[in-house]
ZAKOLKE-223367 format. One record per atom (N, C-alpha, C, CB): y, x, z; residue in one letter. Coordinates in pm, whole numbers, padded with zeros to 5 digits, always signed. Each point is the difference from the previous one (the first is absolute). Glycine has a CB too. Example, Ala and Ser with C-alpha at 12.3 -4.5 7.8 and 13.67 -1.06 7.14 Angstrom:
2
-00569+01319+00780A +00119-00089+00000A +00120+00090+00000A -00117-00189+00125A +00222+00154-00197S +00119+00082+00006S +00109-00077+00073S -00063+00118-00215S 
END
This chain:
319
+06834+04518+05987X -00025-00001+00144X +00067-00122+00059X -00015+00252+00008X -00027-00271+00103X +00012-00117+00044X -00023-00055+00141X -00041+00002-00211X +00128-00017+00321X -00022-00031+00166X +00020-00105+00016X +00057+00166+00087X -00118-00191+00025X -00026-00152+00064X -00006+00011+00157X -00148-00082-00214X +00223+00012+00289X +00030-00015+00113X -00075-00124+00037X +00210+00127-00021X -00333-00114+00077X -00084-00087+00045X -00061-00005+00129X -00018+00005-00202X -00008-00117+00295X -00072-00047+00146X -00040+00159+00014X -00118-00300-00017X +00161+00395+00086X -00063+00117+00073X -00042+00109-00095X -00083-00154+00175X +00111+00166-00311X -00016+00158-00106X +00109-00052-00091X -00294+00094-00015X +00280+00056-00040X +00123+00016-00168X -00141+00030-00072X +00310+00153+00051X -00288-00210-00192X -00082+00021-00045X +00051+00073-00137X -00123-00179+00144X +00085+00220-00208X +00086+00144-00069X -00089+00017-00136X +00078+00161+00255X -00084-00222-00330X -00118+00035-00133X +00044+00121-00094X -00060-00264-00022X -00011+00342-00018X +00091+00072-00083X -00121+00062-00135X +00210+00074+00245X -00164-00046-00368X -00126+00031-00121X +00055+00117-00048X -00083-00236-00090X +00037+00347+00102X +00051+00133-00144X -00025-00085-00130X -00105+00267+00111X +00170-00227-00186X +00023+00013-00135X -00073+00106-00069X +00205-00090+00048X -00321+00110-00115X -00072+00060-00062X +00035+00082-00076X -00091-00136+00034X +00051+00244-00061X +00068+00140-00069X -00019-00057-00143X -00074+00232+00174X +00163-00161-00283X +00018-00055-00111X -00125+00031-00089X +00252+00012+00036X -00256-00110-00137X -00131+00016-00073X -00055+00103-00120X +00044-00218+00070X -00102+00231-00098X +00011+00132-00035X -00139+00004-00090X +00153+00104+00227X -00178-00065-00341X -00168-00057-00102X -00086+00101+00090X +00067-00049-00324X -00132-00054+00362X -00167+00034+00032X -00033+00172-00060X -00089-00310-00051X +00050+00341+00161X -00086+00160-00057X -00113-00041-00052X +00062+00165+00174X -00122-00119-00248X -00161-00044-00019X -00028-00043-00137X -00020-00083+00233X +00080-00008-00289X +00019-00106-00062X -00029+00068-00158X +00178-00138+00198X -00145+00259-00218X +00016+00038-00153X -00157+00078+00023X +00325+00041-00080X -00326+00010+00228X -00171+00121-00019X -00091-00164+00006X +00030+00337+00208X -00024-00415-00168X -00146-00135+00038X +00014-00011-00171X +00033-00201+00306X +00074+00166-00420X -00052-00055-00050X -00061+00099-00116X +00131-00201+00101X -00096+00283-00147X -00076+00123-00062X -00113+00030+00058X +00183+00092-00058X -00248-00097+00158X -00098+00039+00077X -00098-00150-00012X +00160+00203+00168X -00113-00323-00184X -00065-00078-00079X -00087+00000-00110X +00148-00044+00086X -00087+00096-00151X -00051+00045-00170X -00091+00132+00025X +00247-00080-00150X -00213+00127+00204X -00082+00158+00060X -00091-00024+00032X +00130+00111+00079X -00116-00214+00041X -00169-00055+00048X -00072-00075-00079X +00060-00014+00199X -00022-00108-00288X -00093-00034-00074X -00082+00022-00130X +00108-00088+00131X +00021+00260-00130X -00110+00039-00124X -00084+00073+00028X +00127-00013-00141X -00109+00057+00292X -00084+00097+00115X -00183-00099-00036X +00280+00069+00272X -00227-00184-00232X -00089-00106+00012X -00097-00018-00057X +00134-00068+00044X -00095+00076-00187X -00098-00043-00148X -00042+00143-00037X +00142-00230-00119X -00087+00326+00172X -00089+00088-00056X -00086+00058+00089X +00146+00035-00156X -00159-00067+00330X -00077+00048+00060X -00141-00107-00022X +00204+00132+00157X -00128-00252-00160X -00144-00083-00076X -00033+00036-00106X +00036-00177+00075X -00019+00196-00209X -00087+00083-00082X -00090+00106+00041X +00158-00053-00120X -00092+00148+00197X -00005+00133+00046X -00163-00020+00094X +00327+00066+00008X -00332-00133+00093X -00070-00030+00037X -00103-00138-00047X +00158+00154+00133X -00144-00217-00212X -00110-00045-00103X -00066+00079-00079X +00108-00158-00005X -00032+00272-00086X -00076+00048-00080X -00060+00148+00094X +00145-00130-00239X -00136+00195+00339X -00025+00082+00067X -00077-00070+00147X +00203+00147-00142X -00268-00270+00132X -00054-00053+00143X +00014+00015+00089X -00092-00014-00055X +00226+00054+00105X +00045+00053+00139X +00081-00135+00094X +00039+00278-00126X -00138-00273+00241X +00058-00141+00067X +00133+00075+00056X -00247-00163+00087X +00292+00264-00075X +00071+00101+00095X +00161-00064-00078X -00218+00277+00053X +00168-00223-00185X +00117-00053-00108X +00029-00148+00007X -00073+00175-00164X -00031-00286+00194X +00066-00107-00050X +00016-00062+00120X -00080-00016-00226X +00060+00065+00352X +00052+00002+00092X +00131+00038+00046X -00192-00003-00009X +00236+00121-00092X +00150+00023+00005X +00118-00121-00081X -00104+00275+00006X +00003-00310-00125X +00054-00048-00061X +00060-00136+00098X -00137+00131-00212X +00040-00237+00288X +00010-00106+00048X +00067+00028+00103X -00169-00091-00090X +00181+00257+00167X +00106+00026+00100X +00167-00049-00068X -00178+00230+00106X +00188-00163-00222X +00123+00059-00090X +00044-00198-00033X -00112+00340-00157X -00021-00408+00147X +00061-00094-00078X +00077-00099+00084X -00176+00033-00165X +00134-00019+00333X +00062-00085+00111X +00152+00067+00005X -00246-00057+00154X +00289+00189-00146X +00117+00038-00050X +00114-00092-00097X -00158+00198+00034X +00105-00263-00154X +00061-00105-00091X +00092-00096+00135X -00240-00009-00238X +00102-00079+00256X +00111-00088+00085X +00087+00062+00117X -00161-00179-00047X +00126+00280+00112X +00057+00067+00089X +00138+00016-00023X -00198+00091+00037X +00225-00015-00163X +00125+00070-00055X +00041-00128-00060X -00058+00267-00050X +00076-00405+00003X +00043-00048-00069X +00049-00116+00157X -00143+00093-00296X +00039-00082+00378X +00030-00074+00142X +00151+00067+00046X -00291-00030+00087X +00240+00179-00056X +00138+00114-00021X +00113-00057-00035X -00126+00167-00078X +00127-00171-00018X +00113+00029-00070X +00101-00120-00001X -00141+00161-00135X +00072-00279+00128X +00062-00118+00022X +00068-00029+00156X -00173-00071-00191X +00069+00099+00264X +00062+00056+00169X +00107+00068-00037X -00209+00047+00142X +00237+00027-00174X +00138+00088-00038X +00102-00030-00030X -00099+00098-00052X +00065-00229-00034X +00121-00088-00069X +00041-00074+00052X -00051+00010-00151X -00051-00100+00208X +00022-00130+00132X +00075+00106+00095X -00257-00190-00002X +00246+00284+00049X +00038+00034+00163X +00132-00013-00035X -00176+00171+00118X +00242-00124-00194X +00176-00008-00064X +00059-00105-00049X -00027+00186-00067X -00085-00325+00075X +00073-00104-00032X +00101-00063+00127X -00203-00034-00180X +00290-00012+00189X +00103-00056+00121X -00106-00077+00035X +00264-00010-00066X -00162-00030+00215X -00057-00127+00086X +00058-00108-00041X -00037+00110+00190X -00061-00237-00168X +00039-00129-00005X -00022-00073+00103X -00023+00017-00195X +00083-00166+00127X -00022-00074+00122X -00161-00025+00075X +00222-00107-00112X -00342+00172+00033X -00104-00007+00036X -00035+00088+00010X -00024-00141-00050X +00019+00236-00014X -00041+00148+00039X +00129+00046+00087X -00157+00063-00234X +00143-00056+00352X +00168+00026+00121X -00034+00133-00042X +00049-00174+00270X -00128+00199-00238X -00052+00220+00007X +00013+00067-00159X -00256-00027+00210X +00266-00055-00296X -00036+00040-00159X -00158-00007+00003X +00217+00180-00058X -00265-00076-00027X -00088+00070-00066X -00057+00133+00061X +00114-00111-00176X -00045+00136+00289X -00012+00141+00058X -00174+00036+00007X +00255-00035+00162X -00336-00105-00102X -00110+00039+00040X -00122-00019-00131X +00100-00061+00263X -00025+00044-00402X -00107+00011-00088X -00077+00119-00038X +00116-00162-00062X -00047+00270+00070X -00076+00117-00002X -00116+00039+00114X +00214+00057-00114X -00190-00109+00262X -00069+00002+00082X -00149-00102-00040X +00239+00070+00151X -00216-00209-00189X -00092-00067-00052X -00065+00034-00091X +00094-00120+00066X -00040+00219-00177X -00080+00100-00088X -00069+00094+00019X +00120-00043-00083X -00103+00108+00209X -00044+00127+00040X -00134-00047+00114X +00277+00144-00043X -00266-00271+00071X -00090-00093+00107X -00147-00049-00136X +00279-00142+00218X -00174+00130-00335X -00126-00132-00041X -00057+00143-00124X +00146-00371+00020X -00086+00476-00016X -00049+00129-00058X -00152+00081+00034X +00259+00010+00005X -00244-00037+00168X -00073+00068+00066X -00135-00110+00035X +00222+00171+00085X -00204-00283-00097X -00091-00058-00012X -00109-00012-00066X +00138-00043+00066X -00037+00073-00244X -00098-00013-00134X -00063+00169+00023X +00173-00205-00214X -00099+00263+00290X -00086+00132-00017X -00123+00012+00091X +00213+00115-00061X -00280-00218+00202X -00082+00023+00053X -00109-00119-00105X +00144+00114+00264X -00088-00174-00331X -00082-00057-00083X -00063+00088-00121X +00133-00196+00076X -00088+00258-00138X -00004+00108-00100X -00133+00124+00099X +00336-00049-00131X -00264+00092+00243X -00100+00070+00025X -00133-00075+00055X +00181+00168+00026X -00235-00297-00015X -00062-00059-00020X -00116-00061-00079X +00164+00046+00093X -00092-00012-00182X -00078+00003-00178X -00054+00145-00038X +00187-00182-00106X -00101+00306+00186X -00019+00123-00054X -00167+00033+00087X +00320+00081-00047X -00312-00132+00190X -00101+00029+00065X -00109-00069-00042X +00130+00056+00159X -00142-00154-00158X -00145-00048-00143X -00044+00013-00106X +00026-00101+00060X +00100+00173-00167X -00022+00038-00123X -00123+00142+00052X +00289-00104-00141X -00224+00185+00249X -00035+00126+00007X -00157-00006+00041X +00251+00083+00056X -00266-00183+00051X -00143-00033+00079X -00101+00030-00144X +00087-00231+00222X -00029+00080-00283X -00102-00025-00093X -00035+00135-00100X +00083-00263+00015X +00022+00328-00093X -00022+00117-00065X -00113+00099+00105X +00271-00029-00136X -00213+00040+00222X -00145+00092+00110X -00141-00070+00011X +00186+00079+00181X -00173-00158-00170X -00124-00072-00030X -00129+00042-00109X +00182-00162+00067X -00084+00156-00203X -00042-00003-00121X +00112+00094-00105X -00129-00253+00071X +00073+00399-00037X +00142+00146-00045X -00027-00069-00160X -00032+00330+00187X +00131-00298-00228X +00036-00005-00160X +00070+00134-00074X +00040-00259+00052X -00067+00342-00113X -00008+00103-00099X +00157+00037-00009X -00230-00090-00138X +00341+00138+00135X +00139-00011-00020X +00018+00144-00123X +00075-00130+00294X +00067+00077-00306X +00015+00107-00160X +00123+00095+00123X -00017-00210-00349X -00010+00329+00397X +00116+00085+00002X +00134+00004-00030X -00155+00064-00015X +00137-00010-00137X +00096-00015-00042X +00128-00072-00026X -00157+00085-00011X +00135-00274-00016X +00079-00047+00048X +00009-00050+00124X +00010-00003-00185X -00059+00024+00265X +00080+00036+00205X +00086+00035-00036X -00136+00085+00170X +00073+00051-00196X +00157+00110-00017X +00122+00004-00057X -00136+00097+00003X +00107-00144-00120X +00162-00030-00082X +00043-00107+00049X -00034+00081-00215X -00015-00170+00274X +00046-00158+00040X +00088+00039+00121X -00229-00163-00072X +00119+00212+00140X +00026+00019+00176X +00142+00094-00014X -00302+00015+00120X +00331+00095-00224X +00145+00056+00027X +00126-00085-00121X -00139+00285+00089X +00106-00367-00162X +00082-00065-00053X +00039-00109+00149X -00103+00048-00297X +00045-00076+00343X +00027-00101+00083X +00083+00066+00119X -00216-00138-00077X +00196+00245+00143X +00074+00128+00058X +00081-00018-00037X -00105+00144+00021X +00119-00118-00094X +00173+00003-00100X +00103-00080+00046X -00106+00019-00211X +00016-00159+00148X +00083-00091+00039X +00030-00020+00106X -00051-00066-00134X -00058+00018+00264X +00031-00040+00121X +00071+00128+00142X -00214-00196-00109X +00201+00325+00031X +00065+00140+00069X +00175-00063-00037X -00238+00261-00070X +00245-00289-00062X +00156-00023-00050X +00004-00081+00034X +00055+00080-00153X -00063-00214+00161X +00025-00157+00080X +00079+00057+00171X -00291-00165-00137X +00164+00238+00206X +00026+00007+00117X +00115+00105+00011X -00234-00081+00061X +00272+00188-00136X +00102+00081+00040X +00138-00055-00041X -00162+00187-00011X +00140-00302-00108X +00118-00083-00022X +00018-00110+00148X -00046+00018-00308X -00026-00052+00322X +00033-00146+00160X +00033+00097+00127X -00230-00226-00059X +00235+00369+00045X -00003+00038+00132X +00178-00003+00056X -00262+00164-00050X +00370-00192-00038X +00107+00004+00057X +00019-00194+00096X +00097+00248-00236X -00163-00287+00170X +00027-00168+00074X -00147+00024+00105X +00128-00212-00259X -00150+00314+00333X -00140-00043+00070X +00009-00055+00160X -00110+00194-00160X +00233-00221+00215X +00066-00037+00074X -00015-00108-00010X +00109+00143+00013X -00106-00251-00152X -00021-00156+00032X -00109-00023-00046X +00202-00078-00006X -00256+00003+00163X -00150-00014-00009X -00062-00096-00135X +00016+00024+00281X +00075-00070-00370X -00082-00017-00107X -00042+00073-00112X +00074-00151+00072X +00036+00271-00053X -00018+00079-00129X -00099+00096+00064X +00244-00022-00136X -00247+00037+00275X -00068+00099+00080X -00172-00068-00065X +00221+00054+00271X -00245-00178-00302X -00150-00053+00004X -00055+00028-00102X +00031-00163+00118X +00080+00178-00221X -00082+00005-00119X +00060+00186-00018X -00010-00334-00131X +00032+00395+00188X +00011+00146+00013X -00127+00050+00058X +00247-00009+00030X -00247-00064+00090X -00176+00033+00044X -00108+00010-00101X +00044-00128+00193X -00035-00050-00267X -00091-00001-00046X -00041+00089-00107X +00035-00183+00092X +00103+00244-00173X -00029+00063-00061X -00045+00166-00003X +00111-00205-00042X -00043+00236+00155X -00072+00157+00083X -00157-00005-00032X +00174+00007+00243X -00236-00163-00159X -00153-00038+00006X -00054-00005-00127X +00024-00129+00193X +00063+00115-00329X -00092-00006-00125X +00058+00183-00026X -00007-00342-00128X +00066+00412+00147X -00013+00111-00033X -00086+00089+00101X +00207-00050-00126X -00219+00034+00213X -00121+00089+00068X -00166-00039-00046X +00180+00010+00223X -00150-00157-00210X -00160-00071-00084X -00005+00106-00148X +00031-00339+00079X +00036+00357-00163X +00053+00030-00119X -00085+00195+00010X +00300-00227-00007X -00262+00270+00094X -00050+00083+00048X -00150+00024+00039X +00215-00019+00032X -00264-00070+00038X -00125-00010+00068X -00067-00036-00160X +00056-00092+00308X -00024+00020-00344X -00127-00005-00162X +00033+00114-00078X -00014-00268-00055X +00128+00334+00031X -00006+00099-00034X -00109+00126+00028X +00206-00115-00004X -00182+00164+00144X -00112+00080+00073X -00134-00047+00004X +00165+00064+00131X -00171-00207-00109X -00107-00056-00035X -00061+00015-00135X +00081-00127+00159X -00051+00117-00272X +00033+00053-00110X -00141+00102-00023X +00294-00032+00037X -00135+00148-00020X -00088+00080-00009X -00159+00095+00094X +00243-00045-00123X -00220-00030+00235X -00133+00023+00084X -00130-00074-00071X +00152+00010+00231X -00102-00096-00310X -00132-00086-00046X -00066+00033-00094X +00084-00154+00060X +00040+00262-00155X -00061+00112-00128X -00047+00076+00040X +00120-00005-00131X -00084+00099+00266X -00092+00070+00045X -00112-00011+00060X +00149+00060-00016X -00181-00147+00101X -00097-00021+00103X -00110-00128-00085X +00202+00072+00249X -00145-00151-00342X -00069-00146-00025X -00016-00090+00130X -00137+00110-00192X +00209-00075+00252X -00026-00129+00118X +00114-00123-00012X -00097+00194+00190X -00015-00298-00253X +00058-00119-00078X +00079-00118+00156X -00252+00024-00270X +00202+00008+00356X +00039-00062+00166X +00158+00010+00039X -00244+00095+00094X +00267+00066-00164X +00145+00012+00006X +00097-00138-00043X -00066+00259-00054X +00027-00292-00061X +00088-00099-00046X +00048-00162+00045X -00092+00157-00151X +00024-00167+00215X +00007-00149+00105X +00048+00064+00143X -00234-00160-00117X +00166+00279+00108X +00094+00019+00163X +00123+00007+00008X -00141+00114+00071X +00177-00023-00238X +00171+00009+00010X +00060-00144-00027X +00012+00258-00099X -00116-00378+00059X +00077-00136-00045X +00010-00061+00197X -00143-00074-00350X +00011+00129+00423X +00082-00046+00118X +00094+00042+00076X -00146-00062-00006X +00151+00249+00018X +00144+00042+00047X +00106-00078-00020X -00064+00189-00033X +00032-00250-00087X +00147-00047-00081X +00028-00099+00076X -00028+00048-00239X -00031-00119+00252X -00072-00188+00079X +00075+00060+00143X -00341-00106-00119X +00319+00186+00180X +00048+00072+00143X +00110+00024-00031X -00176+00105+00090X +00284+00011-00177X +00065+00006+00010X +00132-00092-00096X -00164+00189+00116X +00132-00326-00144X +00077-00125-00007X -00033-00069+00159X -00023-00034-00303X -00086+00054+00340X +00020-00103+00156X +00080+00085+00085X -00240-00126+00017X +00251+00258+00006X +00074+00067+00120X +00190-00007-00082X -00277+00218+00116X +00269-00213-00227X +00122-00021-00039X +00083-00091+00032X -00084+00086-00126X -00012-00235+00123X +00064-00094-00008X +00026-00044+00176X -00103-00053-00278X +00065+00092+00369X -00014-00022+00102X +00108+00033+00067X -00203+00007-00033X +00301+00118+00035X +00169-00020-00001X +00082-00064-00017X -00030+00103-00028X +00014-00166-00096X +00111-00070-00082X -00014-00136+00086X -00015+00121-00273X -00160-00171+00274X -00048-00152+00072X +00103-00009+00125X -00292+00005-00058X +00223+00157+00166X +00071-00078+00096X +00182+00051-00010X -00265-00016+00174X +00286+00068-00171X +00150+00005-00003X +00079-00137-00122X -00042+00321+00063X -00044-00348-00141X +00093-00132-00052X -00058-00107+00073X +00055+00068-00245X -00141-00137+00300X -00030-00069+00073X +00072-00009+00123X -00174+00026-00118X +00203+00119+00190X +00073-00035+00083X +00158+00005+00038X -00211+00032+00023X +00257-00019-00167X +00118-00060-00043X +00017-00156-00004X +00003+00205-00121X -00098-00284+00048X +00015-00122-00032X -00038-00058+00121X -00030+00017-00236X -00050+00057+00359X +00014-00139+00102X +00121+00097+00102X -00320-00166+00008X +00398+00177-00038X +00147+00048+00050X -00004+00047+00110X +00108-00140-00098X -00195+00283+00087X -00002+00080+00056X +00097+00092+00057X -00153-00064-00103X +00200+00153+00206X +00052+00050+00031X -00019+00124-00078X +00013-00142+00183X +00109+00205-00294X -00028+00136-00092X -00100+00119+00102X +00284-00037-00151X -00320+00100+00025X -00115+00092+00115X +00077+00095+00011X -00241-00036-00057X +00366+00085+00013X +00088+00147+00087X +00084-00068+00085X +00029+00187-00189X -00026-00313+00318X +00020+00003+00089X -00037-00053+00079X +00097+00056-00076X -00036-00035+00200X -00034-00076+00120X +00076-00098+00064X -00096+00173+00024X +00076-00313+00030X +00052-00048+00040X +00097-00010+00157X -00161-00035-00195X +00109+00172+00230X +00062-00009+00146X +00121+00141-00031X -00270-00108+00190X +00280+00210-00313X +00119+00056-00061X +00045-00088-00037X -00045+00178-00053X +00067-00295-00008X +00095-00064-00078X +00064-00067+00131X -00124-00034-00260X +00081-00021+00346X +00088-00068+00144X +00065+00112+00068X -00171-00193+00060X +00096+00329-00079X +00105+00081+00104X +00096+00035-00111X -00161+00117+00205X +00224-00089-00286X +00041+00017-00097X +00129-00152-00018X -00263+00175-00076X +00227-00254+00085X +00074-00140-00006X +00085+00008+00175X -00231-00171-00200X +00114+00219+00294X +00080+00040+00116X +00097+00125+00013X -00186-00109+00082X +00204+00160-00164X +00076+00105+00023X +00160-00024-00024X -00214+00129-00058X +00206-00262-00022X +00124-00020-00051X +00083-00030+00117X -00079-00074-00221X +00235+00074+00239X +00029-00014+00098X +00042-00145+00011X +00034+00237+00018X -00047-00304+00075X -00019-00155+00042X -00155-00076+00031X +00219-00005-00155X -00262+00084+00049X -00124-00095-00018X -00081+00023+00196X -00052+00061-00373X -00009-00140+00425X -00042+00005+00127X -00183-00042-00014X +00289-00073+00110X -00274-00042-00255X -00163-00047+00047X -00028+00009-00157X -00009-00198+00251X -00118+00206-00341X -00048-00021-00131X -00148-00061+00048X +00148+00209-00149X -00136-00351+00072X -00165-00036+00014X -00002-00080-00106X -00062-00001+00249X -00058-00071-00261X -00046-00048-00114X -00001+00050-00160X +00055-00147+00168X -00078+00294-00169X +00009+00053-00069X -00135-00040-00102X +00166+00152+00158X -00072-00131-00327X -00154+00008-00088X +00081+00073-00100X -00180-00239+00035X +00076+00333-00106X +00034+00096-00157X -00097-00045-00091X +00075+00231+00097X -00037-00243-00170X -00106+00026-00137X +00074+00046-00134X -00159-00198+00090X +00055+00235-00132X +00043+00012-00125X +00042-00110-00139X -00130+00181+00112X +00207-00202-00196X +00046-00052-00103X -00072+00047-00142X +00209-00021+00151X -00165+00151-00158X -00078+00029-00124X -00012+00187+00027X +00113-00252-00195X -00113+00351+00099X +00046+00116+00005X +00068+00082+00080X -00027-00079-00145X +00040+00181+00212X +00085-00009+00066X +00125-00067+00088X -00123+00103-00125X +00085-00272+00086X +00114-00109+00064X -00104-00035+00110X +00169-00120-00223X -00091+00146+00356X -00061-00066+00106X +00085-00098+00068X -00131+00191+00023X +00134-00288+00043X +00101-00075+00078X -00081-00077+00160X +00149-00056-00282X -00045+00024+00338X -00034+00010+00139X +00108-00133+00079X -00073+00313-00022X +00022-00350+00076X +00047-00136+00104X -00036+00058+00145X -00068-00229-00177X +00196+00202+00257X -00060+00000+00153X +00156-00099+00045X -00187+00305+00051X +00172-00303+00108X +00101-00057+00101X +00059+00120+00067X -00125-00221+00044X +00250+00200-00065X +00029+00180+00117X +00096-00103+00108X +00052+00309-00219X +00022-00292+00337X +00002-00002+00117X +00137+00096+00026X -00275-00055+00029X +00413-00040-00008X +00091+00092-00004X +00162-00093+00085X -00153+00146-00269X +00193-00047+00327X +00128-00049+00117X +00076-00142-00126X +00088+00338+00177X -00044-00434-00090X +00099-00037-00020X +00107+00039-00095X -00084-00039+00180X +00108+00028-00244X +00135+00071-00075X +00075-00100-00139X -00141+00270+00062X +00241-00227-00123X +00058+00007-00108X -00071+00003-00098X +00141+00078+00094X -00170-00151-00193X -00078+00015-00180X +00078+00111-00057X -00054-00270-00070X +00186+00330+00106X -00006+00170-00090X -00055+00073+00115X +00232+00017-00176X -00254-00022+00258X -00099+00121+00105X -00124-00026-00049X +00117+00004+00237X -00174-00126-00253X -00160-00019+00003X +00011+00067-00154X -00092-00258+00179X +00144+00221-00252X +00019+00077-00201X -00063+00153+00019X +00296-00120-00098X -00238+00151+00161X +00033+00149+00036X -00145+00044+00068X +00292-00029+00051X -00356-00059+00039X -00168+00015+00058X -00051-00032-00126X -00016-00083+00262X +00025+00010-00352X -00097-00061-00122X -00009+00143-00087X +00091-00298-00021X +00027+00354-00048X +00036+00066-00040X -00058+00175+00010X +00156-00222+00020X -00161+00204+00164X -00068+00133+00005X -00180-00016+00008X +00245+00099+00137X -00290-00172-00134X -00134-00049-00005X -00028-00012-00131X +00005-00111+00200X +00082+00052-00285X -00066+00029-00170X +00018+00169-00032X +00096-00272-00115X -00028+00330+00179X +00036+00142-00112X -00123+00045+00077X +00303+00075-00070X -00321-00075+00226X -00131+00048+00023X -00096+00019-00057X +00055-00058+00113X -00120-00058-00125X -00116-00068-00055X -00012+00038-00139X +00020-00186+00152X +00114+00208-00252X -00032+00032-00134X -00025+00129+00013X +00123-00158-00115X -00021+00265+00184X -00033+00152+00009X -00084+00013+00058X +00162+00073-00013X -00288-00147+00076X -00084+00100+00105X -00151-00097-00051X +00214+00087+00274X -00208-00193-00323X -00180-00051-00032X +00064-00036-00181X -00154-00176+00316X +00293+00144-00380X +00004-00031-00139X -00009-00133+00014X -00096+00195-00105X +00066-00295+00212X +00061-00133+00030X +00114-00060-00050X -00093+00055+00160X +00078-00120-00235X +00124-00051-00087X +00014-00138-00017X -00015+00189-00119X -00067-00263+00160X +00018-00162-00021X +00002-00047+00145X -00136-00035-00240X +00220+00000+00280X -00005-00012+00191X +00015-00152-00001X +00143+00245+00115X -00166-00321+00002X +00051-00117+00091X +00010+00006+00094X -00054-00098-00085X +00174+00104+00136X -00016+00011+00150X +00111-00085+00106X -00099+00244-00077X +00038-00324+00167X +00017-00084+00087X +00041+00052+00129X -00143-00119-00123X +00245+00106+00145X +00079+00029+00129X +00017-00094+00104X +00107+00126-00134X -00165-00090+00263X +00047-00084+00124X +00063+00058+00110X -00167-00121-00052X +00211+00045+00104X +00086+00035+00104X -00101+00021+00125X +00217-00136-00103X -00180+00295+00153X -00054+00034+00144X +00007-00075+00121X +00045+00179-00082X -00092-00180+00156X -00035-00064+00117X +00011-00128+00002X +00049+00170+00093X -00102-00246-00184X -00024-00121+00054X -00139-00059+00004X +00216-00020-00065X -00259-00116+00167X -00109+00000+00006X -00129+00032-00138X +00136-00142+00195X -00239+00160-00212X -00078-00003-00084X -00100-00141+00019X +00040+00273-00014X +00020-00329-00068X -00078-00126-00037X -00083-00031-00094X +00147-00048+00078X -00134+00157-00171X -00097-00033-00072X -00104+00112-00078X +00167-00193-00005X -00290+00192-00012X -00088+00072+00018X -00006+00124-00128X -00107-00216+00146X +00042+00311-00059X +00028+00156-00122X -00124+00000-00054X +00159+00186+00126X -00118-00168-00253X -00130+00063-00092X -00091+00129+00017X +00140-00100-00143X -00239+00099+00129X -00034+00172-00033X +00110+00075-00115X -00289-00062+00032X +00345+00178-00008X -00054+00101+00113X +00108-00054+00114X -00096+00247-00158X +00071-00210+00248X +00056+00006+00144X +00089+00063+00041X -00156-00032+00037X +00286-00036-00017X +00166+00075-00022X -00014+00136+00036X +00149-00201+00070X -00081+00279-00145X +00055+00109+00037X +00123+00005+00065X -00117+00060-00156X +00161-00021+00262X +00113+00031+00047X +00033+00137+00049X -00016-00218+00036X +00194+00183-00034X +00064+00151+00006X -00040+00045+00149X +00226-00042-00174X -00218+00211+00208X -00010+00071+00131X +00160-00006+00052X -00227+00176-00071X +00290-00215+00005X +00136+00066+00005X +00074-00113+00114X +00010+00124-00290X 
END
């Protein structure tokens, strides 16, 4: 920490120190679940080559965008725990976010491919073998039911949360050819099988459409979506001294790390009185939004305003 007695403000910088590091959650289920999926992979392509089911090799090309997903994963995981440098000031925090961004992308592409594979099969039905649907469609259950009940303790960070989704979306798909399955032994209605390859196509686009916008609107440094910006000023006003808070901005860093810059507005005084305003404004801010990386700029009350305020538009005390 550090004050400065300058032409008309104190200016007061101050940084938390980051909670200690600690191995990545995730990291041992992504990479077993690697190997899971790509043997998921090669055998739903057989499965559906030798049984003509676009439904199947539609799962398969779902299952196979998973590869880079989890291997995108997992490396995000490793980077986020690397320190800061002189070029990376922030670290690595936001590589998992860039994973979970460039995740959801390859997945509206994927369902892309799924919706034309399916057209064309309706077009021109093709004959399918039952039987392997069925054994395929619950070997693959297996896997992607166990994938997802292993990622559900890290589902809190939105990268492990993306490829948790995604994998919910290959076990319900997993399902739908299943039932599909067997409606097609009963009934012969060969139509079933491209429709369930487009459900699938649908449910990779509605999947991915969470992850898009909530990591997107992380990276253009968004204000977190569990708050508001006009609680965090009354909240900064409550402390005692503080009189004005403006130029406020939050965003997020990475995971649960959010940090925040504003100007607060405060009497005349002593640098151990103003300590003591800094002081109760960080414990705030950490106990009540989890704000932990602060800057904050102190000026001195009542003097002219010369120079111009940013959005948002000061908050000041009633008091």
């Amino acid at each position: 920490m550090r004050g400065v007695r300058g032409a008309g403000k104190i200016t007061l910088m101050h940084a938390h120190a980051h909670n200690p590091k600690h191995a990545p959650p995730g990291t041992g289920v992504l990479k077993w679940a690697m190997v899971a999926t790509i043997g998921l992979v090669a055998a739903e392509l057989v499965g559906g080559y030798l049984g003509h089911s676009i439904a199947l090799v539609s799962d398969a090309v779902h299952n196979l965008s998973d590869v880079p997903t989890l291997v995108i994963s997992w490396f995000a995981l490793l980077w986020a725990e690397r320190p800061a440098t002189s070029e990376k000031t922030y670290g690595y925090h936001r590589a998992g976010i860039l994973a979970a961004f460039a995740n959801a992308v390859l997945l509206v592409l994927v369902a892309a491919y799924l919706f034309h594979e399916a057209y064309q099969r309706l077009r021109h039905p093709v004959a399918v073998h039952e039987n392997v649907m069925i054994w395929i469609s619950l070997l693959a259950l297996a896997v992607n039911g166990g994938i997802t009940l292993a990622l559900m303790r890290g589902r809190h960070d939105l990268n492990l949360r993306s490829v948790l989704v995604h994998n919910f979306g290959d076990a319900l798909s997993n399902i739908g050819i299943l039932a599909g399955a067997l409606t097609i032994r009963a009934t012969g209605a060969l139509w079933l099988d491209p429709a369930i390859g487009a459900g699938i196509g649908g449910l990779v686009l509605w999947s991915s459409y969470g992850i898009l916008r909530e990591s997107s609107h992380i990276l253009l440094e968004g204000l977190p979506r569990d708050m508001l910006l006009e609680d965090v000023a009354r909240t900064i006003l409550r402390v005692p001294g503080v009189q004005e808070v403006h130029d406020i901005h939050i965003w997020t860093i990475g995971t649960d790390l959010h940090a925040l810059s504003c100007h607060v507005r405060i009497p005349d005084m002593h640098m151990e009185e103003s300590e003591k305003i800094l002081a109760g404004i960080h414990k705030r801010l950490a106990e009540e939004f989890h704000i932990t990386h602060t800057t904050i700029q102190f000026e001195r009350a009542g003097l002219p305003r010369d120079t111009r305020y940013y959005m948002p538009e000061p908050f000041q005390s009633s008091k």
